[in-house]
N, C-alpha and C positions, 0 to 999 in steps of 0.2 A: 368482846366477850362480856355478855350483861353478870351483876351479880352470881345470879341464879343458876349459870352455865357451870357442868360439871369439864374437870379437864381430866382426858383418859389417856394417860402417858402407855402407850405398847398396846394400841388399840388393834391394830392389826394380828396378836398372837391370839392364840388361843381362848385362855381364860378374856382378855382385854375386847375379843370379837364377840364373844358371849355376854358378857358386860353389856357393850354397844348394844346387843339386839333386844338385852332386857329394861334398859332405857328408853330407846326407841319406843319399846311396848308401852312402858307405862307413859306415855307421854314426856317424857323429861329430857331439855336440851343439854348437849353435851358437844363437845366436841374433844373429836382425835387426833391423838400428836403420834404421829409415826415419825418410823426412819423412810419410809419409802412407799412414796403415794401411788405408785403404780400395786403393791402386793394390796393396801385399804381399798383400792379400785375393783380389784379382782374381787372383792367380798359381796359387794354389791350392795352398802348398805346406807350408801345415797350420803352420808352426810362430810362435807369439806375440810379437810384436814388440816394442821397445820403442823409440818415437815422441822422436825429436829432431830438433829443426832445430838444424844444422849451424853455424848463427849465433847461437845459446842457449849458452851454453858450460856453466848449470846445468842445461840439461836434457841435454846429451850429456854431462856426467862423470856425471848419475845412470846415462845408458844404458848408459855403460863399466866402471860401477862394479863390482869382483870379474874381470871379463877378464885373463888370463892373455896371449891372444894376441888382437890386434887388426889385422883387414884392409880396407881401406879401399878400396872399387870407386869412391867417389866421386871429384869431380875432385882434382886436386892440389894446386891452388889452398887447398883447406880443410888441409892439413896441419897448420899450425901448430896452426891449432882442436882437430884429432886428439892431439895432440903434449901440449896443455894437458889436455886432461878425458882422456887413459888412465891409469889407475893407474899410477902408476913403476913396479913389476914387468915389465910388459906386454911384451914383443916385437909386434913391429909389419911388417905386407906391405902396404905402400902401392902405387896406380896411380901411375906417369905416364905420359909418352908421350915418345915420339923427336922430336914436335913441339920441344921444347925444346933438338934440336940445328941447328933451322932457322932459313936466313938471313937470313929473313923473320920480323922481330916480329909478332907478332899477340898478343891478350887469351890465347888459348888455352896458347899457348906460352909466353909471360911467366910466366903462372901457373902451368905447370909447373915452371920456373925456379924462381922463389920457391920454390913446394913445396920442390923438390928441397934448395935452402939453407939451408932451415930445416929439413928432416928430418939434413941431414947437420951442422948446427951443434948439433942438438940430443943427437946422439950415442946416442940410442938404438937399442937392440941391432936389428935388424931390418933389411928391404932397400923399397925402390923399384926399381920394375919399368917398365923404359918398352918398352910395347909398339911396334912398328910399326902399320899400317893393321891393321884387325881385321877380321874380315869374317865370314861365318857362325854371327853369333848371330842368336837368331829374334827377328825382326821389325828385323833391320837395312838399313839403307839405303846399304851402299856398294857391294856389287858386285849388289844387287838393283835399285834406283837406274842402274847403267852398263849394265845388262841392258835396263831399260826405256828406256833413251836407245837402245841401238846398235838397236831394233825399229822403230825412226822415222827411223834415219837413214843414206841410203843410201851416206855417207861419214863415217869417225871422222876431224874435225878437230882436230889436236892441234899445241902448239906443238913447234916443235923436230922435229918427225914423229911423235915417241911415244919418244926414244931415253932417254929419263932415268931411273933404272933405281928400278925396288920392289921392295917384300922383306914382301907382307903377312904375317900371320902367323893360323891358323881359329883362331876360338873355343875349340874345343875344346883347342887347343895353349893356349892364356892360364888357361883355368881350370887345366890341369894345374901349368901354371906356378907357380899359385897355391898350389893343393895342395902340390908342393912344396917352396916359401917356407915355408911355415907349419909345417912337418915337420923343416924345417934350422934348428938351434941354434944362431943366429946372434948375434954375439960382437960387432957394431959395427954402425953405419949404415953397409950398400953400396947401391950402385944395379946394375943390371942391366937392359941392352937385351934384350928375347925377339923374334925374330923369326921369318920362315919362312925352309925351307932354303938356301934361296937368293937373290939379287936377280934379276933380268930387266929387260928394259926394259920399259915403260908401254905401248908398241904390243904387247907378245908378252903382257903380263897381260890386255891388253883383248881380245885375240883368242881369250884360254883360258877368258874370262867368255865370250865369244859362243859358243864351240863347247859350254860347259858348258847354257847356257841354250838348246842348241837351235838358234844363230842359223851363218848363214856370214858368218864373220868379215869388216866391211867393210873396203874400203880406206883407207890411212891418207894422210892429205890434211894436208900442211907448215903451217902457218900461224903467221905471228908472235905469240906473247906477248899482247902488246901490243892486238893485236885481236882478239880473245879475250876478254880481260877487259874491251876497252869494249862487246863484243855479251852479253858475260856476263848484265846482267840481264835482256835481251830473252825469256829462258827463263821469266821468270815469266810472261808474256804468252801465250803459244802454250800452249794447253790439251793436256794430256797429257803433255807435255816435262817431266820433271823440272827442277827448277830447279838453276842451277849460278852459283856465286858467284865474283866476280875476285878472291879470296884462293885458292880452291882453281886455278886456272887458274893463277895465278904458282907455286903447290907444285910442278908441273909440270915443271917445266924445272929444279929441282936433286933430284940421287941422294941416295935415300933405300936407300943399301945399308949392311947391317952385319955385321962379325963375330959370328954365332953359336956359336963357341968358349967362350969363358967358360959363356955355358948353360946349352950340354950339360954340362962339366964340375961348373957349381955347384947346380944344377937335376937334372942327369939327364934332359934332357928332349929327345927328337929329335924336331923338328916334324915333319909329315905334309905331302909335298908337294904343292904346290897344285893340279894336279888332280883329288888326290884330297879334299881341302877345297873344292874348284869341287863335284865331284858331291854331297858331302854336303849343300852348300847347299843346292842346286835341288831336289834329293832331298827336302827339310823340307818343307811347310809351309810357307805365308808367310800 
């Protein structure tokens, strides 16, 4: 691995496949550290991997070994792991998520936490990136998923009416992100929220999915919380219904809005509004 080679830890998920294809573009060598070289294979995106599980810590300082700059699509959770097998040189673009400013503990969000503390206890030069919802990577399931809900149901029931506000952020705005991270010479461990342009409430994001997918936007039907989450698993029961979990029905009802100020200014980066990230979606391929 020369200097100059980027290391792309979780190249094989989503955001990390995305990553890969917008390196590739611009010319810039990288290489991919997966768990599993047969899924990298499946991608088709030609370039040689090198094979670590995340929980090896001698096989992922061999995978890191000679990296200059290290970006990590996996969870946040693995940070420390990251932290230990990159070369000291290294600058480093870590995932997290905004889940870890939620009022509600969960495994997910805890794990971002951790990450986060031990990226910023660790003091290495580089950032954490906590995205908001993500949406418009190929083969994702969150506003394709509330597409195929709102096509069955002749009423969106949502606690609170839908008034609790989001701020997703497409695909294609995180890999930029990314690119950018990795291009700014960065002097300390910072964090950074990316979001999209704006917040909205949860009833007007769900109505810009239904008009995006084709659909007339249903009507938005009040319902407590609380009942919600005890009809939650009944979703797995009814064939066709996506399923939907009583951890995401509580995210519901608190604002997930952010300042995207910082950014633009540290990033350069002006998200693309939503819906013009709605037509790209549908537009893809699924």
């Amino acid at each position: 691995m020369t200097a100059a080679v980027i290391a792309v830890v979780g190249a094989s998920g989503r955001s990390g496949a995305a990553l890969c294809r917008a390196l590739a573009a611009a010319g810039e060598a990288y290489v991919p550290v997966v768990r599993d070289a047969a899924k990298w294979a499946a991608l088709g995106l030609g370039a040689t991997p090198r094979v670590a599980d995340l929980r090896d810590a001698g096989r992922l300082r061999a995978a890191l070994a000679g990296a200059r700059r290290v970006v990590s699509c996996a969870h946040a959770r693995w940070t420390a792991a990251i932290l230990a097998a990159a070369p000291a040189e290294a600058s480093l673009v870590l995932m997290g998520s905004t889940r870890r400013f939620s009022r509600w503990p969960d495994a997910h969000g805890e794990g971002v936490r951790a990450g986060e503390a031990a990226f910023l206890a660790g003091n290495r030069p580089g950032v954490m990136l906590h995205p908001t919802m993500i949406y418009g990577a190929e083969g994702e399931d969150n506003v394709q998923r509330l597409a195929a809900l709102l096509r069955r149901l002749p009423v969106a029931p949502l606690p609170g009416g839908g008034r609790a506000l989001v701020q997703p952020i497409h695909q294609d705005d995180v890999t930029r992100c990314l690119l950018a991270a990795l291009r700014r010479p960065w002097r300390r461990a910072e964090t950074l929220v990316i979001a999209g342009p704006e917040p909205l409430p949860y009833r007007a994001f769900l109505a810009a999915v239904a008009r995006a997918a084709g659909l007339r936007p249903p009507p938005v039907l009040p319902v407590p919380a609380g009942l919600l989450r005890a009809l939650a698993p009944l979703t797995r029961l009814l064939p066709g219904v996506p399923r939907i979990r009583p951890d995401e029905i509580r995210r519901l009802t608190e604002d997930k809005a952010f300042d995207i100020g910082p950014m633009r200014r540290t990033l350069g980066i002006a998200p693309i509004p939503l819906a013009e990230g709605l037509a790209r979606t549908f537009a893809r391929p699924q």
